[in-house]
Backbone as a printed PyTorch tensor [residue, N CA C, xyz], in Angstrom:
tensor([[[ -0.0080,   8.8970, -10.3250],
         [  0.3740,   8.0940,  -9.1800],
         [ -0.7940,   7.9730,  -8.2360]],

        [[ -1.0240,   7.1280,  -7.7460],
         [ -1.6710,   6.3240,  -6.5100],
         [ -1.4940,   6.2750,  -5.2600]],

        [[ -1.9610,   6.3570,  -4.4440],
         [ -1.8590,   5.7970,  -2.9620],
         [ -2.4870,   5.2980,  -2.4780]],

        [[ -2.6360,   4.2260,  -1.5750],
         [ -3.7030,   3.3530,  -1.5900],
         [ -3.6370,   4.4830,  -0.2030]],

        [[ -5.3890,   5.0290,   0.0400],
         [ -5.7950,   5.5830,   1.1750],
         [ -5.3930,   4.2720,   2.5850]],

        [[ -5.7520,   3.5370,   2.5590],
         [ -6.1790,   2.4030,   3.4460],
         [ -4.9270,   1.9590,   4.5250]],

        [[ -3.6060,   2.6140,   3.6650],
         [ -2.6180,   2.1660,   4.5450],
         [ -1.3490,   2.7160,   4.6010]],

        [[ -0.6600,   2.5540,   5.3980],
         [  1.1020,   2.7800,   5.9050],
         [  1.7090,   1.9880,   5.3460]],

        [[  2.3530,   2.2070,   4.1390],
         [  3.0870,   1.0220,   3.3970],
         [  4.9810,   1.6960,   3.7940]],

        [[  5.3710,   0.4210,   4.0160],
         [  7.2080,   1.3020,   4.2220],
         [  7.3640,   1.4640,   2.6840]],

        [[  8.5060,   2.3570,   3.4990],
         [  9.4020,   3.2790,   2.2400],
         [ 10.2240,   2.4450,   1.6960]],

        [[ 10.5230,   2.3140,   0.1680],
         [ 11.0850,   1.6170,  -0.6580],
         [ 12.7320,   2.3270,   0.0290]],

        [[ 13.0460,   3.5920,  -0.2380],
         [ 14.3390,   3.9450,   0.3950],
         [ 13.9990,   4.1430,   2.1420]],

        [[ 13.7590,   2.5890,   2.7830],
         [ 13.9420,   2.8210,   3.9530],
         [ 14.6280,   3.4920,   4.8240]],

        [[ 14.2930,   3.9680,   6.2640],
         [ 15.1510,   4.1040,   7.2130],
         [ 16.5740,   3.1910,   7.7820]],

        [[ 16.0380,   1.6850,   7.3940],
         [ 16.9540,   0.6420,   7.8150],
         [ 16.7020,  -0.3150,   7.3880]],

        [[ 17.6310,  -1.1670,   6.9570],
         [ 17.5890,  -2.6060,   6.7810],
         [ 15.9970,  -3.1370,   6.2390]],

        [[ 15.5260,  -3.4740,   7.4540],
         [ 14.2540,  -3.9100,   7.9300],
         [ 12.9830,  -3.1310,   6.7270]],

        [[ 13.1570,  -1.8800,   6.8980],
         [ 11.6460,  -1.2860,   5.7690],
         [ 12.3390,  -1.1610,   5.0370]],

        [[ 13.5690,  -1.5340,   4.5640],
         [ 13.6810,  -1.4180,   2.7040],
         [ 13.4620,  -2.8050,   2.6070]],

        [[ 13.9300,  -3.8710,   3.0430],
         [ 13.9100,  -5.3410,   2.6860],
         [ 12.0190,  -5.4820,   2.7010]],

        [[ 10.7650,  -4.8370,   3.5500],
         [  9.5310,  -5.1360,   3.8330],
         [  9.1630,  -4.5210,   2.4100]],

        [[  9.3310,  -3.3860,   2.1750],
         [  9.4620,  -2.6340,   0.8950],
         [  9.3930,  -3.3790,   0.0800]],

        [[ 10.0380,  -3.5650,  -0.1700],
         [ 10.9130,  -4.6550,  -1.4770],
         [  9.8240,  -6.1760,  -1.6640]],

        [[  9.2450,  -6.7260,  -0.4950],
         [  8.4260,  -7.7950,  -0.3750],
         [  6.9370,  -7.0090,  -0.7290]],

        [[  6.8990,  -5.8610,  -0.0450],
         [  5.4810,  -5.5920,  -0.0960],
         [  5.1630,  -4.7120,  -2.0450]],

        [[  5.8690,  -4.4400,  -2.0780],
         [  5.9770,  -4.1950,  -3.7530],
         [  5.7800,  -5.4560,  -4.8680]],

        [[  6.5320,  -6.4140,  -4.7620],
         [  6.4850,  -7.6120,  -4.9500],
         [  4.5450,  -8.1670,  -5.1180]],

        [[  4.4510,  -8.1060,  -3.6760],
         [  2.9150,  -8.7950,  -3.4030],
         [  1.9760,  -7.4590,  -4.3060]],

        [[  2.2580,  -6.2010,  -3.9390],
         [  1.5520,  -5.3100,  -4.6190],
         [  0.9020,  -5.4500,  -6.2720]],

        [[  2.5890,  -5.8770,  -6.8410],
         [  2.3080,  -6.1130,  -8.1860],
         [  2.0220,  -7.6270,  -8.5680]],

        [[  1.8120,  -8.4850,  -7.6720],
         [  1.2880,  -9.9690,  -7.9810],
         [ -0.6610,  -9.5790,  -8.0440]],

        [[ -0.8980,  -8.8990,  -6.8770],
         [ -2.5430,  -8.5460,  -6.3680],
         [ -3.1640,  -7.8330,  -7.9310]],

        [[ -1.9670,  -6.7840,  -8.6480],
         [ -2.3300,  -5.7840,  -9.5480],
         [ -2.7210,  -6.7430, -10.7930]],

        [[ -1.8030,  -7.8430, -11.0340],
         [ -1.4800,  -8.3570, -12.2650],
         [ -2.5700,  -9.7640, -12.6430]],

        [[ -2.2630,  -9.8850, -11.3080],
         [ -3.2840, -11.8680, -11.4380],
         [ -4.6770, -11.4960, -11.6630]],

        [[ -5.0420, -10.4780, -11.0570],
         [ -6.5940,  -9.6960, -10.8200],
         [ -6.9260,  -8.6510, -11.2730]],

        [[ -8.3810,  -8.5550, -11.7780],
         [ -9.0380,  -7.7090, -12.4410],
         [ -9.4340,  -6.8320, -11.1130]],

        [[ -8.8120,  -5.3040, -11.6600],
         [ -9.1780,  -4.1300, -10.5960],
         [ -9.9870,  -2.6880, -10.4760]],

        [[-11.0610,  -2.8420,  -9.3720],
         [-11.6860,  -1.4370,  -9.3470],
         [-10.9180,  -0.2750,  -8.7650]],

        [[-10.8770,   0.8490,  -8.8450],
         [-10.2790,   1.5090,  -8.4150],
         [-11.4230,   3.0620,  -7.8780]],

        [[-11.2060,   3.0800,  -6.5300],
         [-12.1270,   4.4030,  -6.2750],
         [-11.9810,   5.5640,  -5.9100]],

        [[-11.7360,   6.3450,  -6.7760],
         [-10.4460,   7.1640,  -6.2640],
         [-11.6240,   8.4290,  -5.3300]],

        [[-10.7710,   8.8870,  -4.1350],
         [-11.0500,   9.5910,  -3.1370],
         [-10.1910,  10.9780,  -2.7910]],

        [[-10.0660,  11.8470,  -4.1790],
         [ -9.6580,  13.1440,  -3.7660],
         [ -7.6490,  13.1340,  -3.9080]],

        [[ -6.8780,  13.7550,  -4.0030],
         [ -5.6510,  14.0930,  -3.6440],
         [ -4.9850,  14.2420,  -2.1100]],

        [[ -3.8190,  13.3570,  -2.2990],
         [ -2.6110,  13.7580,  -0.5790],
         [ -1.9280,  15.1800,  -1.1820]],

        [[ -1.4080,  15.5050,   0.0830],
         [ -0.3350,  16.4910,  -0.3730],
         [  0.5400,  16.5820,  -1.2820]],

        [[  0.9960,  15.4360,  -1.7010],
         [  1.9120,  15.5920,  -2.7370],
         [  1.1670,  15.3890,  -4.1670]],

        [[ -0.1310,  15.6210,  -4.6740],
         [ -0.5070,  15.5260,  -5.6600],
         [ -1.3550,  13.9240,  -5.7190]],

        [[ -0.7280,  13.2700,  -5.1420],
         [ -0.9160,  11.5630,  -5.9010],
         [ -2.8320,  11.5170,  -5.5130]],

        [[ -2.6440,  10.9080,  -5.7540],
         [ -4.6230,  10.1030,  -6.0280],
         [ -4.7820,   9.6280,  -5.0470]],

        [[ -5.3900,   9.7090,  -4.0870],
         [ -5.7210,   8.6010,  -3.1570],
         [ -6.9770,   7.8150,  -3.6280]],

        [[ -6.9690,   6.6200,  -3.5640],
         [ -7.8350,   5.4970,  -3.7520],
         [ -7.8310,   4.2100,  -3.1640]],

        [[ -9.2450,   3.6200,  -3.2580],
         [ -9.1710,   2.1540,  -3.0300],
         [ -8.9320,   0.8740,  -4.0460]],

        [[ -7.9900,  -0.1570,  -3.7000],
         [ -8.2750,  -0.4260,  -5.1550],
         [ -8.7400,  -1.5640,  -4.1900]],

        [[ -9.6260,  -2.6510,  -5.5150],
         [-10.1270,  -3.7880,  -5.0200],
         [-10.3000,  -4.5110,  -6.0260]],

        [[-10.1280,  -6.2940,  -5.8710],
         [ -9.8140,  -6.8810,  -6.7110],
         [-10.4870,  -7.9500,  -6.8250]],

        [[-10.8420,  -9.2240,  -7.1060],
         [-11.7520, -10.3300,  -6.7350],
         [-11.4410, -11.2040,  -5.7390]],

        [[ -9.7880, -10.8570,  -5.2220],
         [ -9.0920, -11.1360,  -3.8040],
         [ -9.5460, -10.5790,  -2.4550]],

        [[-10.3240,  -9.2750,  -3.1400],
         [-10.4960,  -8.6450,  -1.8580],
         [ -9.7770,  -7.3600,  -1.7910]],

        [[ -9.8890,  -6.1610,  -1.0560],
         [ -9.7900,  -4.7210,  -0.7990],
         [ -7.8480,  -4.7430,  -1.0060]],

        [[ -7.4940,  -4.5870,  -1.5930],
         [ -5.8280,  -4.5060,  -1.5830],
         [ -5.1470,  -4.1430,  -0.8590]],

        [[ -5.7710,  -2.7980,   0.1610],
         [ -5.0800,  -2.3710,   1.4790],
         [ -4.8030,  -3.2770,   3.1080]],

        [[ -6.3000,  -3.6870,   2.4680],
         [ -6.6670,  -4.9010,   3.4860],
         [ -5.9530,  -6.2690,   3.5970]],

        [[ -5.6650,  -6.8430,   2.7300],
         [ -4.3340,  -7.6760,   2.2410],
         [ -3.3950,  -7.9510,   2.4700]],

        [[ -2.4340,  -6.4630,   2.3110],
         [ -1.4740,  -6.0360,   2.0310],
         [ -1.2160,  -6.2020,   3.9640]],

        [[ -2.2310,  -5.5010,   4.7490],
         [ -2.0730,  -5.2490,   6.0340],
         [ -2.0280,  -6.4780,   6.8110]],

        [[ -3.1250,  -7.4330,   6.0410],
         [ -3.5260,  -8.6770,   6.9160],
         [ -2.1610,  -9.5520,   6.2640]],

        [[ -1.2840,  -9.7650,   5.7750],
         [ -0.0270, -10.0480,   5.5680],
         [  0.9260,  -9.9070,   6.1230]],

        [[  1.2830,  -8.7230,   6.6850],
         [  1.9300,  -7.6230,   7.2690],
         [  2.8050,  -7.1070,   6.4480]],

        [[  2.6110,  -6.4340,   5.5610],
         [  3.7290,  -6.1800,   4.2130],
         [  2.9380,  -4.2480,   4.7070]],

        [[  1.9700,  -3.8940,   5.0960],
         [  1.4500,  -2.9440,   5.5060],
         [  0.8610,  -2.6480,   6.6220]],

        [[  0.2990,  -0.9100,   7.0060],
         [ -0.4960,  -0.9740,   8.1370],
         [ -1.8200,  -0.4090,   7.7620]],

        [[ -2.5380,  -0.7060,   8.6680],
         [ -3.7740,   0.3740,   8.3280],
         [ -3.3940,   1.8120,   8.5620]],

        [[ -3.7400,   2.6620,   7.9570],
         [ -3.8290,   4.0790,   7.7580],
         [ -4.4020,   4.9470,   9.0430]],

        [[ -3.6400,   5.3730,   9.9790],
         [ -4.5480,   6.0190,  11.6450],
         [ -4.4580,   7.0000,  10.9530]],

        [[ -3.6250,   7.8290,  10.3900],
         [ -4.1860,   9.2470,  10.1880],
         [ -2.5710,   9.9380,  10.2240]],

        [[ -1.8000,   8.8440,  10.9120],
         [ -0.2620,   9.8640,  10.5660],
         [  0.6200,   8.2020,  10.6940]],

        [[  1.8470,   8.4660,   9.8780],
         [  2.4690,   7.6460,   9.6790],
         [  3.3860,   7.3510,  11.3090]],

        [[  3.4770,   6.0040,  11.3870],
         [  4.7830,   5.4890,  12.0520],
         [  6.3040,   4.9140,  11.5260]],

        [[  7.3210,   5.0710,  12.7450],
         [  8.2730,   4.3970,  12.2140],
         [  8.8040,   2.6640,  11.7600]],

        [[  8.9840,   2.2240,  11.0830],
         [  9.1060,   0.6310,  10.7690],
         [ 10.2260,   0.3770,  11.1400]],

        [[ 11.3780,   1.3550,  11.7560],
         [ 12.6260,   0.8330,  11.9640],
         [ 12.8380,   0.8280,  13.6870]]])
């Protein structure tokens, strides 16, 4: 498993309404960015829960960056916020 370092993506089992439905869109766009485009991936060490942190990047451009400039995500400050 993966995490894109770069950002605050909501939780697929949201808090409310609102970040499961963003969820659900931003997963969507996730796997359109993964599939249409050929991807680097740079991976940067382990989170707490084991997963990979990395960048991925594509011929679209940085995927976190994207994802954020969309608003399907946030940039990454260093601790998560709430979406609800």
């Amino acid at each position: 498993k993966i995490r894109i370092e770069t950002i605050d993506a909501p939780e697929v089992h949201g808090r409310c309404p609102y970040e499961t439905d963003l969820a659900a869109r931003a997963t969507k766009r996730l796997q359109a960015l993964l599939s249409e485009h050929r991807m680097t991936i740079a991976r940067h060490g382990n989170d707490i829960y084991g997963r990979t942190l990395a960048r991925i990047s594509t011929d679209a451009g940085e995927v976190g960056g994207i994802m954020a400039s969309e608003g399907l995500a946030r940039r990454w400050t260093g601790h998560r916020k709430p979406w609800c």
